[in-house]
C-alpha positions in Angstrom: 50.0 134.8 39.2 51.4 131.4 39.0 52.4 131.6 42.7 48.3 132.3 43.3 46.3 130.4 41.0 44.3 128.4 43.1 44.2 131.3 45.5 42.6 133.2 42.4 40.4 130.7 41.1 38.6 130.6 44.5 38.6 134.1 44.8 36.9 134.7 41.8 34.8 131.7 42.5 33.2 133.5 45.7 32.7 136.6 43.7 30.7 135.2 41.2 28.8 133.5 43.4 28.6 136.8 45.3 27.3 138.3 42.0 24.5 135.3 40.9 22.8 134.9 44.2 22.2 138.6 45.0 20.8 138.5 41.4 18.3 136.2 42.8 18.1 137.4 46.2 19.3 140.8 46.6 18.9 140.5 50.7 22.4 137.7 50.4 24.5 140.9 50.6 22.6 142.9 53.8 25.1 143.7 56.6 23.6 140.6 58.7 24.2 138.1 56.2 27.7 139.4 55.7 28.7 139.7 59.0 27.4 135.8 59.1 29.6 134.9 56.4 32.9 136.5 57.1 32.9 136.4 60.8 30.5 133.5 61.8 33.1 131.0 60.2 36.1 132.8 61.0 37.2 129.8 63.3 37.7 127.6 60.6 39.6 129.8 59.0 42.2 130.2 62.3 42.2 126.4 62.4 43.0 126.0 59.1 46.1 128.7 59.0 47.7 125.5 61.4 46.5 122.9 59.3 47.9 124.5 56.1 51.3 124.5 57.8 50.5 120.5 58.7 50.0 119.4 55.4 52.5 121.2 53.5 55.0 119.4 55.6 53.4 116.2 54.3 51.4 115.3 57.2 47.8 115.8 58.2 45.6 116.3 61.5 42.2 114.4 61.9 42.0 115.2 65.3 41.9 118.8 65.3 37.8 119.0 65.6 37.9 116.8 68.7 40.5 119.3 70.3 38.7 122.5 69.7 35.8 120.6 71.3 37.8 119.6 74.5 39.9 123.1 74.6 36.1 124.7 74.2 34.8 122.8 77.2 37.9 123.9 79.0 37.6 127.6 78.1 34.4 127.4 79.1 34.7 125.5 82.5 37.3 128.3 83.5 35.0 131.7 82.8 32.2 129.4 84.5 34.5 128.9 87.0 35.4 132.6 88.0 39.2 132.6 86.6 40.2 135.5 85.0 38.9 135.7 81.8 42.4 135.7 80.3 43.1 132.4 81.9 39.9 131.4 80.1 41.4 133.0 76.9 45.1 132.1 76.6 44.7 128.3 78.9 43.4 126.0 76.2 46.0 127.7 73.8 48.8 126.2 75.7 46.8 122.9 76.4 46.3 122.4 73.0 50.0 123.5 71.8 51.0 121.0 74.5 48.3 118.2 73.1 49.7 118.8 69.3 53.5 118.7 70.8 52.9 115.2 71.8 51.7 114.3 68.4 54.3 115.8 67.2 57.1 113.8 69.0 55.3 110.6 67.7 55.4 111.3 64.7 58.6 112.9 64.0 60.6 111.1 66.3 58.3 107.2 66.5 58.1 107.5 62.8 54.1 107.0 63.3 52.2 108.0 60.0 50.3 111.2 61.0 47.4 109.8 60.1 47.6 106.9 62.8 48.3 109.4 65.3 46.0 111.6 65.0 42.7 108.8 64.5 44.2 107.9 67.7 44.2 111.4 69.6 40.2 111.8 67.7 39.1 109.1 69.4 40.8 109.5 73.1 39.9 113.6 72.6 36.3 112.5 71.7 35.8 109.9 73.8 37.1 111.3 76.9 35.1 114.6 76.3 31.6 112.5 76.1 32.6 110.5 79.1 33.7 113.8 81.7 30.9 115.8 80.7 28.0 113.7 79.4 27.6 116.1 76.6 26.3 118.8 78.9 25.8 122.2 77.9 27.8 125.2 79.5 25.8 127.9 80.4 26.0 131.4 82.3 29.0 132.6 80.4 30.9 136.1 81.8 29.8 138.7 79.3 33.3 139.8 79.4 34.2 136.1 78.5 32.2 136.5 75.0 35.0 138.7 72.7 33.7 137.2 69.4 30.6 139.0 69.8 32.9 142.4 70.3 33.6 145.1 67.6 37.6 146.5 67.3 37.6 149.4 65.2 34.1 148.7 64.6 34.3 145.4 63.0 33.7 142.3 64.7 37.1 140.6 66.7 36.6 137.3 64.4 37.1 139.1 61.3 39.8 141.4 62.6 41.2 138.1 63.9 41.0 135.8 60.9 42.6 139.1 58.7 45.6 139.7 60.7 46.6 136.3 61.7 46.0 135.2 57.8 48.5 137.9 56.9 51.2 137.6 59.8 51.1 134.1 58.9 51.0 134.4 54.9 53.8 136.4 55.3 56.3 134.4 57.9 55.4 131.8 55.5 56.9 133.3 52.5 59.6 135.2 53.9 60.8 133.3 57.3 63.3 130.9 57.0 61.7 128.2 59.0 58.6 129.2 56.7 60.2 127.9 53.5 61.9 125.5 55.5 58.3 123.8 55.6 58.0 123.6 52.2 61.7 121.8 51.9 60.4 119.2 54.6 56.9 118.6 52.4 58.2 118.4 49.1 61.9 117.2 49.0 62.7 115.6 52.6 66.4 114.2 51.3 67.4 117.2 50.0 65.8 119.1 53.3 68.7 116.8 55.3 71.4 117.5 52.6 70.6 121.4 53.4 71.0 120.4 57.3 66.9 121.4 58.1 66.5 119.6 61.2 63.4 117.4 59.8 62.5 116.1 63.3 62.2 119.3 65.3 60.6 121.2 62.3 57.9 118.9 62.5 57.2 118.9 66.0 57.0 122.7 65.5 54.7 122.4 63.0 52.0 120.4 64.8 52.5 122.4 68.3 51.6 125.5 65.5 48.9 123.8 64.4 47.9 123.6 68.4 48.1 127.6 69.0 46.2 128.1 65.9 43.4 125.4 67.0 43.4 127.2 70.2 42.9 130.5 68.8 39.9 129.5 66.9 38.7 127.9 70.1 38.6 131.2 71.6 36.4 132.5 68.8 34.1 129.5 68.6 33.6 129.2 72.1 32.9 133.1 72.4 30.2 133.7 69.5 27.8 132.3 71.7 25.8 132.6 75.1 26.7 128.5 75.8 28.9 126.1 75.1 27.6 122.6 74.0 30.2 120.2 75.5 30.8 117.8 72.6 32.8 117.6 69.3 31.5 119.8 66.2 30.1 117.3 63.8 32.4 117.1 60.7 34.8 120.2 62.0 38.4 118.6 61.0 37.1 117.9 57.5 35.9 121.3 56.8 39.3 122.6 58.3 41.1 120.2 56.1 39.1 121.3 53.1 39.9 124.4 53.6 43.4 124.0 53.8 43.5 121.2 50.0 40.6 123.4 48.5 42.6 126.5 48.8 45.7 125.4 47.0 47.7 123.0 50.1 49.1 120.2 47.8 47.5 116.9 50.0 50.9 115.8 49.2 52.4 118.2 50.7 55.2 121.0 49.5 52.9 123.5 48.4 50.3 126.1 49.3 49.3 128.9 51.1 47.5 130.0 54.3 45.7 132.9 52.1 44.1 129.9 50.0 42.7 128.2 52.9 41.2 131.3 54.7 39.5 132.2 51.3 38.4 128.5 51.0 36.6 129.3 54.2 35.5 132.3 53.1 33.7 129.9 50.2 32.1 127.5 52.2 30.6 129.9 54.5 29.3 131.5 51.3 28.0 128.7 49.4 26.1 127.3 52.4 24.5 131.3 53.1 23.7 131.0 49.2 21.7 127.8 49.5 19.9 129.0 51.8 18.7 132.4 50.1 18.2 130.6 46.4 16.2 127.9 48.4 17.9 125.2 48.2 18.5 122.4 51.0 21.7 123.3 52.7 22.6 119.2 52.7 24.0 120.1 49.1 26.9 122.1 50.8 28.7 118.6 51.5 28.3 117.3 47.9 29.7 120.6 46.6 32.5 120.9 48.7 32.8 117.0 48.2 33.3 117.7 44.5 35.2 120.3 44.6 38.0 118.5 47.2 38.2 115.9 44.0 38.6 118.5 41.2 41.5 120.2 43.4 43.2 116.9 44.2 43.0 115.9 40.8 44.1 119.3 39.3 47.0 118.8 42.0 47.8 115.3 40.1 47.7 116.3 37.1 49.7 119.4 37.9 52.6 117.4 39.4 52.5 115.0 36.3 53.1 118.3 34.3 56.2 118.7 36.7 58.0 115.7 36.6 
């Protein structure tokens, strides 16, 4: 239990606002709206498995929305394009673990804040998407190309996705010994040397994870639809990073799980379907999630106070 709080405390947070709004609107819970809430955002919660991992090493990743933008372009431009659909699949994966390996390497290695590096790779990863395609929309997609909007043992492939990949990675986390390594490297780095972790290479690993997991969820954002809009999701790296401090990740690092962020998700997707059904404007999901970022940072504080 003390392993899970926060974990628990949004848990319970998404049933009870399961409970009130169906109360009001007893049509929150048909199949549609579910399916809307659990898959539809099931992206975010991929990208935020990697971004976990980030931050509990005591670094962060602004750029990630810009790279699922550019890796969905790519994806895109390849099915469009008549490569195998697997090439389509699997390519921006390794383009993105190859993009994240660099940042990587400057920041363990250049001992250049994360935070420098990464502004730096959102604006060349923005920029350089507006100014190849002009913004253009991808169109004509390979039905074959569009697995998001597939059923495996009749439930849809981003919820089967999100599941499995929350667990493996809960699990490797907790068990591995490069998992807990991670925490070493966030929350004690001397005594992660006097141990002999190799801080440097674990945190290149870390970022090129953060790249396979950004290019997973590229595959399931760039599928659930019949086009591809070539630009960068508005807001997409803060709701990641959200995800990942919202669901228990210490911002300073040393702490956290990837179950908390995929149910922090889970929450966002759900309060933003609940504005809508108790008729409210859905602008008040960024003030909620605004205020909740604070309460968890500053329960975080306080916590770590407690500690010391």
């Amino acid at each position: 239990m003390a392993d899970y709080g926060q974990e628990l405390i949004v848990l319970l947070a998404i049933v009870v606002l399961f409970i009130a709004v169906t109360a009001v609107n007893p049509r929150f819970i048909s199949a549609n709206n579910l399916t809307s809430i659990f898959s539809g955002n099931a992206y975010i919660a991929v990208a935020a498995i990697g971004m976990a991992m980030v931050i509990i090493t005591g670094n962060i990743d602004v750029s990630i929305g810009a790279l699922i933008g550019v890796l969905a372009t790519i994806s895109g431009t390849l099915a469009v394009a008549g490569y195998p659909i697997w090439v389509a699949w699997f390519f921006p994966v390794l383009v993105g673990m190859a993009i994240n390996g660099l940042i990587g390497i400057l920041v363990a290695y250049f001992r250049i804040p994360s935070i420098v590096v990464t502004l730096g790779a959102l604006s060349i990863l923005r920029g350089g998407l507006i100014s190849v395609t002009g913004g253009t929309w991808i169109s004509d997609l390979p039905p074959a190309f569009l697995i998001a909007q597939q059923k495996w043992l009749g439930l849809p492939v981003p919820l089967v996705a999100m599941i499995v990949l929350t667990v493996l990675a809960a699990l490797w986390m907790r068990y591995s010994a490069f998992g807990r390594s991670l925490y070493a490297v966030g929350g004690n780095p001397e005594a992660a040397v006097a141990t002999g972790i190799p801080i440097e290479r674990r945190i290149v690993a870390v970022f090129i994870l953060n790249g396979f997991f950004a290019g997973l969820a590229t595959i399931l954002f760039a599928t659930q639809l019949q086009v591809i809009q070539s630009t960068v999701p508005p807001n997409l790296e803060l709701t990641i990073i959200m995800a990942a401090v919202i669901g228990g990740v210490s911002i300073l690092g040393g702490s956290g799980t990837v179950i908390g962020s995929t149910l922090a998700a889970i929450l966002f997707a759900t309060i933003g379907s609940a504005l809508i059904f108790v008729n409210v404007s859905a602008y008040w999901l960024r003030a909620v999630i605004g205020l909740l970022i604070l309460a968890t940072v500053l329960a975080d504080m306080l916590r770590r106070r407690r500690t010391v």
